[in-house]
C-alpha positions in Angstrom: 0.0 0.0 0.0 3.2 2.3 -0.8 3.0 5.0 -3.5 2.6 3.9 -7.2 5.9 4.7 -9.4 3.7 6.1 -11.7 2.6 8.6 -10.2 3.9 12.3 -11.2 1.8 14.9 -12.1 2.6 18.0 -13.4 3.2 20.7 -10.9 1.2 23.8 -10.7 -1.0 22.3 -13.9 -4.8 22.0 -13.0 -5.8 18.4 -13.9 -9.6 16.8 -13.8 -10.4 14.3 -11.4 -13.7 14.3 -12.1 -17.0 16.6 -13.6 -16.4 19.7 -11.1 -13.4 18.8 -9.3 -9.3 19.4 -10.6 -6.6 19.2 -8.6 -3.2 21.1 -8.5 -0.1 19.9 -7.1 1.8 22.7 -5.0 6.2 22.5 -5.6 6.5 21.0 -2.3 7.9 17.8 -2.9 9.8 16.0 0.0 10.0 12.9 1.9 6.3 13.9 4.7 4.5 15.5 1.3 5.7 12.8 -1.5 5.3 15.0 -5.2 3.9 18.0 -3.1 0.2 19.1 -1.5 -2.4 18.7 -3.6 -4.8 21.3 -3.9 -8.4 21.2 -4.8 -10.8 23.4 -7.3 -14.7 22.4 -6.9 -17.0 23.6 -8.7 -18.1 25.7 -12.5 -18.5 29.4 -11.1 -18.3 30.3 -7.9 -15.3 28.0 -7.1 -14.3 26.2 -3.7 -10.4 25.9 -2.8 -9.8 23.1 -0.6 -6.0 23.0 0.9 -4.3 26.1 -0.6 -1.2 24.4 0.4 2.0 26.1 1.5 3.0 29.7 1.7 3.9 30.0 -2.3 3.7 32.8 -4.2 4.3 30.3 -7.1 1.2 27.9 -6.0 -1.0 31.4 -5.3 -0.3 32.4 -9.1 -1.3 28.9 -10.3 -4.5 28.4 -8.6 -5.4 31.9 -9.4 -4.9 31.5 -13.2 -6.5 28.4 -13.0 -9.5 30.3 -13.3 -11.7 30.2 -15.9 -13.9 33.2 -17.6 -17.0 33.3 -15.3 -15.4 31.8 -12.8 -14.4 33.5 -8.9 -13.1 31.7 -5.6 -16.1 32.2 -3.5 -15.0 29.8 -0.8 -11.3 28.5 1.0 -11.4 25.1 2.8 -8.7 23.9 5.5 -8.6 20.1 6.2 -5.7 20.8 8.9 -3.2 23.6 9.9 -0.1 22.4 9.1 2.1 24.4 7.6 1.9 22.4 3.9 -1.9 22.5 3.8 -3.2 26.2 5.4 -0.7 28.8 5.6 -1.6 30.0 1.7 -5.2 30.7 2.7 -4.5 33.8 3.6 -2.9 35.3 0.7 -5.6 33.7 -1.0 -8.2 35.4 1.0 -6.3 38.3 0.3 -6.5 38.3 -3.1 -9.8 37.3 -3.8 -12.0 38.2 -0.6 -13.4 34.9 0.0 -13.6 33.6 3.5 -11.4 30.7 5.3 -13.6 27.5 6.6 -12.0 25.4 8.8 -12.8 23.2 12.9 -10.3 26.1 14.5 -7.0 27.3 15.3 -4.5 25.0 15.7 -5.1 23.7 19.0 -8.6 23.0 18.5 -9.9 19.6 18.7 -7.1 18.2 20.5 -8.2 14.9 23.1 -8.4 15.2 26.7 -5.5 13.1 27.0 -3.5 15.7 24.4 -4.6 18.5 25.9 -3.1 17.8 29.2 0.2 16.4 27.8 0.7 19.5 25.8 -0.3 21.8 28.8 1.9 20.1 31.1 4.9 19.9 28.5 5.6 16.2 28.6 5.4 16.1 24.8 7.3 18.8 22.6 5.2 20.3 20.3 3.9 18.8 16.8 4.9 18.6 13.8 4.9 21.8 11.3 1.7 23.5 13.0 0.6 27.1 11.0 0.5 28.9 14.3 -1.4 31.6 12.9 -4.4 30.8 11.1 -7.3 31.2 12.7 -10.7 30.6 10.1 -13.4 33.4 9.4 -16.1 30.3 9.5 -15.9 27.5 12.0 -17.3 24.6 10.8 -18.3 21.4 12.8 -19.0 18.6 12.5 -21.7 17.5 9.9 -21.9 21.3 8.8 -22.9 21.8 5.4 -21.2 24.5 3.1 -23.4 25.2 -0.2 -21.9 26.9 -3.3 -23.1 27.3 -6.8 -23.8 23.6 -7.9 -21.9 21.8 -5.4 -22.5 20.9 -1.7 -19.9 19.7 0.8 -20.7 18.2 3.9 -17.7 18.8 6.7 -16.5 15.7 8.9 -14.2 16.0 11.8 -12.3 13.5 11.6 -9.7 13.9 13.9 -6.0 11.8 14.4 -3.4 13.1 12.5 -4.1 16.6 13.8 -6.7 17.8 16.2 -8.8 20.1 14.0 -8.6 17.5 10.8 -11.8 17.7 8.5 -12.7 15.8 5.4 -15.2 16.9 3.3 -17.6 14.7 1.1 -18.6 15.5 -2.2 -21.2 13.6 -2.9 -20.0 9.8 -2.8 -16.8 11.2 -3.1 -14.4 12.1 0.6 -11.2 14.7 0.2 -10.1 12.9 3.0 -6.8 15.8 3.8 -3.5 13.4 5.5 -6.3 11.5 7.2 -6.3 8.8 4.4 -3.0 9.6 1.8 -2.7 8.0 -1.7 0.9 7.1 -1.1 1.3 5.7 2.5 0.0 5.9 6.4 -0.2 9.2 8.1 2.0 10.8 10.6 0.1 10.6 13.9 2.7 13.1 16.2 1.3 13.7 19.8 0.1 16.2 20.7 -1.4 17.2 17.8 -1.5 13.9 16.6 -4.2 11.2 18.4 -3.9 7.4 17.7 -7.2 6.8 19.4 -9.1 9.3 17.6 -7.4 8.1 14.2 -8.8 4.5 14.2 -12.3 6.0 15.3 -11.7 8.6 12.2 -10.8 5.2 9.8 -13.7 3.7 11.3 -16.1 6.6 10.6 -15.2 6.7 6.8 -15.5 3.1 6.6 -19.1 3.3 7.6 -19.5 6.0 5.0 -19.0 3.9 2.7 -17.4 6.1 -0.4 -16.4 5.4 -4.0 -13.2 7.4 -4.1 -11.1 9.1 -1.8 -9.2 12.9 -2.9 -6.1 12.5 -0.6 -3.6 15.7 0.5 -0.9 13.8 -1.2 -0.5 11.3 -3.9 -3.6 10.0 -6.7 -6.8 9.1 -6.1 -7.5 6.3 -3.6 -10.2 3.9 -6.2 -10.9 0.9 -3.3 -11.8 3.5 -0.5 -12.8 0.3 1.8 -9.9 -1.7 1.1 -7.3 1.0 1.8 -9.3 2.1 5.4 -9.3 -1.4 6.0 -5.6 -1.8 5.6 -4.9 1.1 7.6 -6.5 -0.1 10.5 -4.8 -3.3 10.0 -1.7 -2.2 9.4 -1.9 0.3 13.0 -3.1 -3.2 14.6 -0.4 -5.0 13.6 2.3 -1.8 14.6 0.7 -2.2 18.2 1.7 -5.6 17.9 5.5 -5.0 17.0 5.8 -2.6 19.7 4.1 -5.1 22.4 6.1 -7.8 21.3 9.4 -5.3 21.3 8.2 -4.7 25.0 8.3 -8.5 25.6 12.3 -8.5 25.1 12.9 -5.0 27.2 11.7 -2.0 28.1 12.6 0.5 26.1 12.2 4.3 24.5 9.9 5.1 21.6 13.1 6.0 20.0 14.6 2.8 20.4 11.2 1.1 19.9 11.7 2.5 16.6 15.0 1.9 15.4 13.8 -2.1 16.6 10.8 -2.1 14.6 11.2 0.3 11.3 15.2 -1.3 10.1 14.1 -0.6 6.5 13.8 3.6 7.0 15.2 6.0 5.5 17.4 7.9 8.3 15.8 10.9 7.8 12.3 9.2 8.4 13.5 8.1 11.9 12.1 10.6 13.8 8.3 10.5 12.0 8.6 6.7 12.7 9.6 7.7 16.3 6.6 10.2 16.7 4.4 7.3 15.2 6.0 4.7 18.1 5.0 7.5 20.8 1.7 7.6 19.6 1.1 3.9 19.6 2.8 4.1 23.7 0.3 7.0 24.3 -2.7 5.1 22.6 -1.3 1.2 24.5 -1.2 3.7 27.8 -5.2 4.3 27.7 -5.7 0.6 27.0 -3.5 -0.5 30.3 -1.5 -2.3 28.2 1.9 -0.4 28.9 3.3 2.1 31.3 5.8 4.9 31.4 8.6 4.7 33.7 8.8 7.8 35.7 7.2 10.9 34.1 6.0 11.1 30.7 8.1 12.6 28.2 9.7 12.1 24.5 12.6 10.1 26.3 10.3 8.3 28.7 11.2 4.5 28.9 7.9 2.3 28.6 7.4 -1.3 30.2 4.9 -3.9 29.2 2.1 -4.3 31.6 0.6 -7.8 32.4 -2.3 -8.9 31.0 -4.7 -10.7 32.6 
């Protein structure tokens, strides 16, 4: 369920993905965002952005003369604020006066659990968060946003970052970094939330989509086969790190480097993150526990079962 070889698209070129909906990929290509962010353009008038992408003066210039005659951005969708997905919204907004939708600010949505680890600092901060954005329209969950011919329905769907949305289109999901088209999502505590992943997985499964509009990489085409294979493939992570647990306690760091030999060395610290996440997650089910307090170095022990 890695990324296909074949796919490269052009960058900065609007491309169909269906009747009403092109995508363009942003020139942010790197190891966390495969051939870059991809961008969305729904509708035939009044258009709807979804992920502007990164701060890019380049991108901005694209999406803007991927306009048509007739056509105006009436509406700017954020599925998440990191800093490859939002921070562009507001040069967008700039330039063409229409408002930002999104759950919150950057914090918002985060778990109990999250919210106290980030509040007490046991847990550095996440991964690449656009500090600043903060949307004109806060959308929850189930909220309907209406445009000239199209209709998106707004789905909190929380995991890989607190304030996560995917919006369906019809039987169609732009499912964000929730569900990727070229491998699993980063879940980073605190802004990332194992727990709240699998119930996100679980909430598109019931859904029930034909085809999923990732953040990054081409069109997922078996919607239910991929969700199920995430949630698999998370089940059987748990079950690496357990058995790791079996031969030693150990840091999520050195859970890591036990369990992912075949990464890259610059990947070692997302697989690290991922690890923590799985600890946190195994934590809530009384399945491991922290030695001492709670931190990125903590070591964790296996608890027995019984």
């Amino acid at each position: 369920m890695q990324a296909p070889d074949d796919f490269d698209p052009p960058i900065g070129v609007p491309e169909e993905m269906a009747d009403g909906l092109r995508r363009i990929v942003a020139p942010n290509p790197s190891p966390m965002t495969y051939r870059g962010t991809n961008t969305y353009l729904l509708g035939a008038r009044d258009i709807a952005v979804i992920d502007p992408g990164p701060d890019s003066e380049t991108h901005l210039e694209a999406i803007l003369a991927a306009l048509e005659p007739g056509q105006r951005i009436s509406h700017i969708l954020v599925t998440h604020t990191h800093l490859d997905h939002s921070p562009l919204s507001r040069a967008l907004a700039a330039r063409t006066g229409a408002p930002i939708h999104g759950f919150g600010d950057t914090r918002a949505g985060r778990s109990a659990v999250m919210q106290k680890l980030a509040a007490g600092g046991m847990i550095g901060g996440g991964e690449s968060p656009d500090l600043d954005f903060v949307p004109d329209v806060v959308l929850g969950d189930g909220d309907v946003i209406r445009g000239d011919g199209w209709e998106l329905t707004a789905l909190w769907t929380p995991g890989h970052y607190g304030n996560h949305l995917c919006f369906q289109w019809g039987d169609a999901v732009l499912t964000g970094d929730l569900v990727m088209g070229w491998a699993t999502s980063l879940v980073s505590p605190p802004d990332g939330d194992l727990t709240d992943f699998m119930e996100s997985c679980e909430k598109l499964l019931r859904l029930d989509p034909k085809v999923l509009h990732p953040g990054h990489g081409a069109p997922v085409t078996a919607p239910r086969q991929r969700l199920e294979w995430l949630l698999a493939h998370r089940r059987e992570r748990e079950a690496q790190i357990l058995a790791a647990l079996e031969q030693g306690a150990d840091t999520a760091q050195g859970l890591a480097r036990r369990i992912y030999t075949e990464v890259q060395p610059a990947l070692l610290p997302a697989a690290t993150r991922n690890v923590l996440a799985h600890l946190i997650d195994l934590m809530g089910k009384n399945r491991v526990s922290p030695v001492g307090e709670l931190a990125e170095d903590t070591v964790f022990e296996r608890l027995p079962t019984g």
